[in-house]
MARTI-199519 format. One record per residue (C-alpha): residue number from 1; residue in one letter; x negated, y, z. Coordinates in steps of 0.05 Angstrom, whole numbers, plus 5000, padded with zeros to 4 digits. Layout:
N
rec k:NUM; r:A; X:X; Y:Y; Z:Z
...
// end
This chain:
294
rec k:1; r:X; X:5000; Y:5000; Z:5000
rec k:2; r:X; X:4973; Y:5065; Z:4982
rec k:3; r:X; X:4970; Y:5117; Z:5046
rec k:4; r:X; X:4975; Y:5191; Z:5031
rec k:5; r:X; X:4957; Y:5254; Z:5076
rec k:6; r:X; X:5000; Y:5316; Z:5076
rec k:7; r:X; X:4953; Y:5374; Z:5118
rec k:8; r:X; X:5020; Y:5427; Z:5123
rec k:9; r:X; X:5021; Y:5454; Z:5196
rec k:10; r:X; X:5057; Y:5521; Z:5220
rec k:11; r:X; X:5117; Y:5540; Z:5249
rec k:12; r:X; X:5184; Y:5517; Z:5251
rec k:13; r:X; X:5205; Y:5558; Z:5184
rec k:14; r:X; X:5142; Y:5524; Z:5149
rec k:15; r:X; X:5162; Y:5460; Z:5170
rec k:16; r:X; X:5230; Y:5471; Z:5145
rec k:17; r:X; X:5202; Y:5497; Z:5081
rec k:18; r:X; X:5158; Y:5433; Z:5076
rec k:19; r:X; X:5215; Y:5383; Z:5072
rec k:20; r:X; X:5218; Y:5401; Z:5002
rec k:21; r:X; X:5149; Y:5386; Z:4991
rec k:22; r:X; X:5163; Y:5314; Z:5030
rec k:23; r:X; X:5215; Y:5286; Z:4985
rec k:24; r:X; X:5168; Y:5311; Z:4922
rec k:25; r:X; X:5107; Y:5270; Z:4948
rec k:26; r:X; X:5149; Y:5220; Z:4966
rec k:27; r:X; X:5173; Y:5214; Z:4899
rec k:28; r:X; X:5108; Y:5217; Z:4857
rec k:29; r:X; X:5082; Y:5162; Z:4910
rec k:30; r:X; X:5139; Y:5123; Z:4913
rec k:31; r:X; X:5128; Y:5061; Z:4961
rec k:32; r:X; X:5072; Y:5092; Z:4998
rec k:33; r:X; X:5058; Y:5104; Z:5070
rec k:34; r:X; X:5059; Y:5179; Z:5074
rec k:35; r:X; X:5027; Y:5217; Z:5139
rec k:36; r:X; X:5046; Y:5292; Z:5159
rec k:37; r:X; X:4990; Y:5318; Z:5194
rec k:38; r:X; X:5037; Y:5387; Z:5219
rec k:39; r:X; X:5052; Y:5424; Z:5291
rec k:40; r:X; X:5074; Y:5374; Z:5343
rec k:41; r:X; X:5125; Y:5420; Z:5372
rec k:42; r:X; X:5170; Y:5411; Z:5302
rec k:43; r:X; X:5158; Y:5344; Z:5287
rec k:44; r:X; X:5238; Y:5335; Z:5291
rec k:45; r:X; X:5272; Y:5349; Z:5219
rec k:46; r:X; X:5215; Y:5310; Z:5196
rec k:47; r:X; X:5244; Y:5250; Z:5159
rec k:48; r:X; X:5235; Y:5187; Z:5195
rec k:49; r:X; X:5200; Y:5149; Z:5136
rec k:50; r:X; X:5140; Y:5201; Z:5145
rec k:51; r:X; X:5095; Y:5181; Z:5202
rec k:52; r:X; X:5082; Y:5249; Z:5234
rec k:53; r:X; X:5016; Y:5277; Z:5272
rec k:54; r:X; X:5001; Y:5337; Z:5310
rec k:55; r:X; X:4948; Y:5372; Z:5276
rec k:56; r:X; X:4934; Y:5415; Z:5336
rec k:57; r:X; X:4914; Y:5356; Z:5384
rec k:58; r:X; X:4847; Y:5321; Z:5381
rec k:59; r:X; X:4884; Y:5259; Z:5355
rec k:60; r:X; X:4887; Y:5277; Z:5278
rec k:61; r:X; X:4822; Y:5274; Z:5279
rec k:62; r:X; X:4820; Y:5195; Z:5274
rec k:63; r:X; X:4858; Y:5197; Z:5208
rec k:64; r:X; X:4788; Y:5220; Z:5180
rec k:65; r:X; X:4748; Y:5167; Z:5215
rec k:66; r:X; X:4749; Y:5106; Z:5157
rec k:67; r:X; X:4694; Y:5063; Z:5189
rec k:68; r:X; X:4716; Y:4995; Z:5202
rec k:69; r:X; X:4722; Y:5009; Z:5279
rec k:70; r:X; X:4770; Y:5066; Z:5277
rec k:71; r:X; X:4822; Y:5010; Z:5238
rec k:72; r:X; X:4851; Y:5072; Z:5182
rec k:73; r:X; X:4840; Y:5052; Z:5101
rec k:74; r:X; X:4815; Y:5106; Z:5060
rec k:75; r:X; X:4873; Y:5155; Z:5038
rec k:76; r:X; X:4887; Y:5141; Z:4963
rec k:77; r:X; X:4905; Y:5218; Z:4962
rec k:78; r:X; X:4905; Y:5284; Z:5013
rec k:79; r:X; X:4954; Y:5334; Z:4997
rec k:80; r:X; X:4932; Y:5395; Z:5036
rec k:81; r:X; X:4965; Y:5465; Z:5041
rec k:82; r:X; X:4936; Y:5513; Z:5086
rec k:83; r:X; X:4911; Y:5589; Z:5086
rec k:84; r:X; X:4837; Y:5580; Z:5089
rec k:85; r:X; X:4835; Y:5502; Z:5077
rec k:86; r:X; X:4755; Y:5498; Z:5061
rec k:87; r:X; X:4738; Y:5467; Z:5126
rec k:88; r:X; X:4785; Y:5416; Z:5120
rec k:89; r:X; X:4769; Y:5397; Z:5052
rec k:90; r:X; X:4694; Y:5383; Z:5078
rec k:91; r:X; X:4725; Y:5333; Z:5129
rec k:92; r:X; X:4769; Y:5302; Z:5074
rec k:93; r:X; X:4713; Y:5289; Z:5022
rec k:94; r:X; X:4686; Y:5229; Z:5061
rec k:95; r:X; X:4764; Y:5189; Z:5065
rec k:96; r:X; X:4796; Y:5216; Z:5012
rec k:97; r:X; X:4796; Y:5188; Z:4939
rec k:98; r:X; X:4822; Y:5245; Z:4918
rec k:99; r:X; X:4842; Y:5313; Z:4950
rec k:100; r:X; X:4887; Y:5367; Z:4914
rec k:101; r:X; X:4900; Y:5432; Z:4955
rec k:102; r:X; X:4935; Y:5498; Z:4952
rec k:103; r:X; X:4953; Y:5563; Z:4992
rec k:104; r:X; X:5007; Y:5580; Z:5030
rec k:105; r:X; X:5003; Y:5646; Z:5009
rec k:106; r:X; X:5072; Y:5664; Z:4963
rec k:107; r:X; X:5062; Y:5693; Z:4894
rec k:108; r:X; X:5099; Y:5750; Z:4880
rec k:109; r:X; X:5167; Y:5743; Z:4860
rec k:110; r:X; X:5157; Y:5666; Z:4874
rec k:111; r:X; X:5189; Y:5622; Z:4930
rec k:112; r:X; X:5132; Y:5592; Z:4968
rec k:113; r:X; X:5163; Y:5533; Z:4957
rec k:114; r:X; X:5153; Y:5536; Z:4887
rec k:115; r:X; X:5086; Y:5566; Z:4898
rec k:116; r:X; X:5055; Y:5496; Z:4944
rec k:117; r:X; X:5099; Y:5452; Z:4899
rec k:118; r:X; X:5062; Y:5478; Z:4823
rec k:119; r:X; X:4988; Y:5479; Z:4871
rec k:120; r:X; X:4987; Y:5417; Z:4886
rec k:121; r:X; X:5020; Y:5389; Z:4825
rec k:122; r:X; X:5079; Y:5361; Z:4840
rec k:123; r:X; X:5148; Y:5363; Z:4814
rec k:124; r:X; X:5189; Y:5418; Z:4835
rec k:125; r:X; X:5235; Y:5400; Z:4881
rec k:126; r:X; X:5313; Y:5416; Z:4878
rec k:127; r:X; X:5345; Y:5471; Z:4926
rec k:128; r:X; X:5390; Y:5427; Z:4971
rec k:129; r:X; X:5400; Y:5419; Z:5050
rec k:130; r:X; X:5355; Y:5369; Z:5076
rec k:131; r:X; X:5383; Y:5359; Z:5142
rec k:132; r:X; X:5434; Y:5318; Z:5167
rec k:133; r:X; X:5502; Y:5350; Z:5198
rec k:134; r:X; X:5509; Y:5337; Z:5270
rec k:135; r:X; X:5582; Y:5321; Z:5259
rec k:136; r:X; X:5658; Y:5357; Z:5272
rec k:137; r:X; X:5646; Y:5433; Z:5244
rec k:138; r:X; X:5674; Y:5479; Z:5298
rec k:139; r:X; X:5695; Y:5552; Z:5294
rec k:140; r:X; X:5625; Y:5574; Z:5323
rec k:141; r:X; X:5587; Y:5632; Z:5286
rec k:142; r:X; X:5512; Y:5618; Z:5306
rec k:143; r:X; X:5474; Y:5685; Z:5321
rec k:144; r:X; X:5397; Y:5681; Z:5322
rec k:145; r:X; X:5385; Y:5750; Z:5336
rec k:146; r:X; X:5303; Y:5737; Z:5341
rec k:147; r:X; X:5248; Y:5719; Z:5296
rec k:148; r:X; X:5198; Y:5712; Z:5349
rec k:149; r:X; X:5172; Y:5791; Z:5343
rec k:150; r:X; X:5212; Y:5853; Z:5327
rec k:151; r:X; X:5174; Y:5867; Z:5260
rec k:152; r:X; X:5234; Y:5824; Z:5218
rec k:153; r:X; X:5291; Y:5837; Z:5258
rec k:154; r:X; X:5345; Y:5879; Z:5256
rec k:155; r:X; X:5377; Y:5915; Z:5322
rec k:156; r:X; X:5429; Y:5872; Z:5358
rec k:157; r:X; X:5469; Y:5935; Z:5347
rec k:158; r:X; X:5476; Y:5921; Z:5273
rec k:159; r:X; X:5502; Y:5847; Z:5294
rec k:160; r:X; X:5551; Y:5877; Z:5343
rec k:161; r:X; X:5577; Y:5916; Z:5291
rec k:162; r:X; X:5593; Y:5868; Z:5243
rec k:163; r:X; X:5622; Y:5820; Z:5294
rec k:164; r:X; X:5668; Y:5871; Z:5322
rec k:165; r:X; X:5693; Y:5891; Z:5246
rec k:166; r:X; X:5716; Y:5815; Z:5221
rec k:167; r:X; X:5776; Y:5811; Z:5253
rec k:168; r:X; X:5770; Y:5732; Z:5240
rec k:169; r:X; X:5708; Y:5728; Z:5301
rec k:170; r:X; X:5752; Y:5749; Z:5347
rec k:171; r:X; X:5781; Y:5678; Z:5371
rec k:172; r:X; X:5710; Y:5651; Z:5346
rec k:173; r:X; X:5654; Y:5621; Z:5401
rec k:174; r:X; X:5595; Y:5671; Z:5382
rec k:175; r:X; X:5538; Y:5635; Z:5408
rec k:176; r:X; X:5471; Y:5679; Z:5416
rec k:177; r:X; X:5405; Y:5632; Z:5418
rec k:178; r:X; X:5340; Y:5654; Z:5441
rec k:179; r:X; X:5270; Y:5628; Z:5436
rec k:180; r:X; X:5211; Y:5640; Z:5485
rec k:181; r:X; X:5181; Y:5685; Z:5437
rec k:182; r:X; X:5251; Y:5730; Z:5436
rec k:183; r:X; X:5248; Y:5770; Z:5494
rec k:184; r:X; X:5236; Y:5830; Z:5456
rec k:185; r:X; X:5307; Y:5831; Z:5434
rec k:186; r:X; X:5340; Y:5831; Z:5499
rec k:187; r:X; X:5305; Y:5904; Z:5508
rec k:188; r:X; X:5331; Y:5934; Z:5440
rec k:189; r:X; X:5391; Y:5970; Z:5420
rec k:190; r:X; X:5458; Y:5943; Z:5431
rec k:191; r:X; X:5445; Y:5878; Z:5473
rec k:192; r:X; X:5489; Y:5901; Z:5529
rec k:193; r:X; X:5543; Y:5908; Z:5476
rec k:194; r:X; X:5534; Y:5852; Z:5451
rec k:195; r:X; X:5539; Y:5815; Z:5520
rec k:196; r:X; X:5593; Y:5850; Z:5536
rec k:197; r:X; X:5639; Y:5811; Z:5480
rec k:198; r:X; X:5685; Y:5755; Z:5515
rec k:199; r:X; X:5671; Y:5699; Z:5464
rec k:200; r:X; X:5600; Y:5710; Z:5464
rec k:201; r:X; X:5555; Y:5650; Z:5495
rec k:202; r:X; X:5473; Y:5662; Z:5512
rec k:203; r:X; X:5434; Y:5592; Z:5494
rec k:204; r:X; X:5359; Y:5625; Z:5517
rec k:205; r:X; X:5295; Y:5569; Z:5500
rec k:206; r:X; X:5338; Y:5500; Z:5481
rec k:207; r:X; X:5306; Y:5439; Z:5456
rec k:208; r:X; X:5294; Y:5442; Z:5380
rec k:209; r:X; X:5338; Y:5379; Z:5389
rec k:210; r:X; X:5387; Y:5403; Z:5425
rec k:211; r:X; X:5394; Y:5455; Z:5362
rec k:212; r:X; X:5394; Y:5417; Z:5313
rec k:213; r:X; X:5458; Y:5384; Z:5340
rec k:214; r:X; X:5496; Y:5450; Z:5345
rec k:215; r:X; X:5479; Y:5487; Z:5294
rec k:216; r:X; X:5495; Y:5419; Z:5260
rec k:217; r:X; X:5568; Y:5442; Z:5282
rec k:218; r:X; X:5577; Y:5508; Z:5268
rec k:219; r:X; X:5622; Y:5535; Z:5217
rec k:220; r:X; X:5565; Y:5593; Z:5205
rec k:221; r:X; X:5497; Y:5625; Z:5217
rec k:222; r:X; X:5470; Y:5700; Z:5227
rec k:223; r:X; X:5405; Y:5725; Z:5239
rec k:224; r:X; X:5350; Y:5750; Z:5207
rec k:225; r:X; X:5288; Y:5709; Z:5167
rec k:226; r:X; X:5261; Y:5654; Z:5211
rec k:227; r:X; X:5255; Y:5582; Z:5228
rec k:228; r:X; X:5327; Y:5579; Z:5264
rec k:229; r:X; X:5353; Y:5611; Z:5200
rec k:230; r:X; X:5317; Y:5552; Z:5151
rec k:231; r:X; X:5342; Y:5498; Z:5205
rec k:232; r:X; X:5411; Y:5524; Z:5192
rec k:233; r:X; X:5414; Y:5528; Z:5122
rec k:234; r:X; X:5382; Y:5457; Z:5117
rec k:235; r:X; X:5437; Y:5435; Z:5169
rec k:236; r:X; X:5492; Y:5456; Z:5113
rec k:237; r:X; X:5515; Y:5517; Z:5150
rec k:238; r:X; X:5524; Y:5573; Z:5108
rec k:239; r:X; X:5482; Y:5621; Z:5128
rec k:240; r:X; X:5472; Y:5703; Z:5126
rec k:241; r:X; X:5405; Y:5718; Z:5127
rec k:242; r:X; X:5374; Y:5794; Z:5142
rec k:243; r:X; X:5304; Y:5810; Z:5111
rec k:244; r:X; X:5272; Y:5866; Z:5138
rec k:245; r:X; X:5202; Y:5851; Z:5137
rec k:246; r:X; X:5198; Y:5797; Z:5081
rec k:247; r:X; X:5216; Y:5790; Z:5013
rec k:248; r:X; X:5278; Y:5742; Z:5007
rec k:249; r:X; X:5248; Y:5714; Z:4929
rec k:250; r:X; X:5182; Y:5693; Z:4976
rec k:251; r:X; X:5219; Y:5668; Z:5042
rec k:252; r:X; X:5293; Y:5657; Z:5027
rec k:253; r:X; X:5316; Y:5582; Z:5063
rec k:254; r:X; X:5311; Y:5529; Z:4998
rec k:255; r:X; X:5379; Y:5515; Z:4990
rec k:256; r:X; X:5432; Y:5532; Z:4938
rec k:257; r:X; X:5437; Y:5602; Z:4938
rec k:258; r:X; X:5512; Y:5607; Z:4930
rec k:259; r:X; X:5510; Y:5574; Z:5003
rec k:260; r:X; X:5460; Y:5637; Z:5030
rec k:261; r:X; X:5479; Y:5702; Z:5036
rec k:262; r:X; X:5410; Y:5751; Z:5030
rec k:263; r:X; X:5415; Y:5818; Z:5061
rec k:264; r:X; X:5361; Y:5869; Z:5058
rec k:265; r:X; X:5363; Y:5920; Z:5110
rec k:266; r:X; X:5323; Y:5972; Z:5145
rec k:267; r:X; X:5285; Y:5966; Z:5220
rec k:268; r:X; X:5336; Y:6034; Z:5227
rec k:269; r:X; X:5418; Y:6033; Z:5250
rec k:270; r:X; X:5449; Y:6026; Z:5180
rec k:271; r:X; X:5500; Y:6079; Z:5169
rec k:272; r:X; X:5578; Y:6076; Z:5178
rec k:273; r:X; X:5586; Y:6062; Z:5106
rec k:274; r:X; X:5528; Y:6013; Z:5098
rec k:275; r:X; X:5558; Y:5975; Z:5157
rec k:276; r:X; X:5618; Y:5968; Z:5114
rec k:277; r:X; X:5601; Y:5946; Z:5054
rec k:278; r:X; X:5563; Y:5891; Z:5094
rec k:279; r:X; X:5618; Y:5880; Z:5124
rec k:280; r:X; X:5666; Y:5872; Z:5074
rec k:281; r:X; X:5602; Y:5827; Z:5033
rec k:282; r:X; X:5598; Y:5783; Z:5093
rec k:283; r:X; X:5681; Y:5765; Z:5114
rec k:284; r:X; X:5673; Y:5749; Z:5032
rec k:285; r:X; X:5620; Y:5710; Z:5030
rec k:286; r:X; X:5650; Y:5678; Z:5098
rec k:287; r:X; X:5726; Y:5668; Z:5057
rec k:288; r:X; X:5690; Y:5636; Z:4998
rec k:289; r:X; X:5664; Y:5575; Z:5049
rec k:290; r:X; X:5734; Y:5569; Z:5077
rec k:291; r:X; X:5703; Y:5587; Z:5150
rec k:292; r:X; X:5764; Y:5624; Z:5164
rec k:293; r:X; X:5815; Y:5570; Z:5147
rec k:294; r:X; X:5837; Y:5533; Z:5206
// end
């Protein structure tokens, strides 16, 4: 059996964007034993054919060890995508047979999906959710207000607004998730509003697991670009995603765009009239998934 490497760590958002890459190797090398060398603390969405290592632990280290007392055949091919992958490669050149590599820097005007995909030559994968659902969709709208620093977010205000225009969130759990890196946005403008809603529910620093499952669930996602926003789109939630910081061509989730709505916005309060033409783009967007119908 041939055994293949995949080098692709980073956060949860490059994980997520790596599934694509997953299914292409996988089918290029069908009926091999692939290994994900990525960050331990995401190893969940990773399908469970793909035997996953933590690249930032001394243990990935082995896989480059072929001599006949560390036990591991030499890889038939590495796959490696990385910013600054040289050192790497010099480890690689003594267990590989061969080693193909590319950045994880975007092009411009090119998802950086399609970017790793065309580097490392593989087939370019299809935009579809690559997660399973977690089961019954309930009449939750999942707000991810963070994106572990304020440089991509939004206010809350702006999310307060919206919520308190769409008539249709009223009777709607609103459930607010938070990630240790988050605590930024508990300090910015119109948190206390947005606490102050009665169907609004606080989930601060869950389990990736225990996300998975409800997001899995939830009729609908808001927030801006980051890994709880590609774990919801590759759940099947339709999802409104705010780019503030990022380009949406580069960093969008890889999914079928009719099931994302993109929405570029400023670091400042969008005016009364910008909030509603959101606001009337969103409750469309929302009416054209059926969210609304009971």
């Amino acid at each position: 059996m041939e055994k293949i490497l995949l080098i692709r760590p980073g956060a949860l958002g490059d994980t997520i964007l790596t599934l694509p890459i997953v299914d292409a190797i996988i089918a290029v090398h069908s009926g091999s034993e692939l290994w994900w060398l990525g960050t331990g603390a995401y190893k969940a969405p990773a399908p469970a054919p793909v035997l996953f290592r933590d690249f930032g632990s001394g243990e990935w280290l082995r896989l480059f060890d072929n001599s006949p007392e560390a036990g591991f055949a030499p890889w038939s091919k590495a796959y490696v995508a990385l910013k600054r992958p040289s050192a790497v490669l010099e480890e690689l050149r003594t267990c590989a047979a061969e080693i193909v590599s590319a950045s994880t820097e975007p092009q411009p005007g090119r998802h950086i999906v399609e970017s790793v995909a065309g580097g490392l030559g593989l087939p370019m994968p299809d935009r579809s959710a690559r997660l399973a659902r977690g089961g019954r969709k309930t009449r939750t709208l999942w707000l991810h207000p963070g994106s572990g620093g304020p440089r991509k977010c939004p206010a809350p205000a702006l999310f307060t607004e919206i919520l308190l225009r769409v008539p249709e969130f009223r009777d709607w759990e609103i459930v607010v998730t938070l990630g240790e890196a988050d605590g930024f946005v508990k300090r910015s403008t119109g948190w206390d509003e947005l606490m102050r809603m009665p169907n609004v529910a606080v989930h601060e620093g869950r389990p990736l697991t225990e996300l998975m499952t409800r997001l899995g669930n939830s009729a609908l996602f808001m927030g801006p670009d980051s890994g709880i926003s590609h774990l919801a789109a590759n759940l099947g939630a339709p999802a409104m995603v705010f780019f503030v910081d990022s380009d949406p061509a580069q960093w969008a989730p890889y999914v079928p765009l009719e099931d994302l709505l993109l929405v570029s916005v400023s670091k400042e309060q969008p005016s009364e009239e910008e909030v509603i033409r959101l606001t009337r783009r969103i409750a469309v967007f929302a009416e054209s998934h059926g969210v609304f119908t009971p």
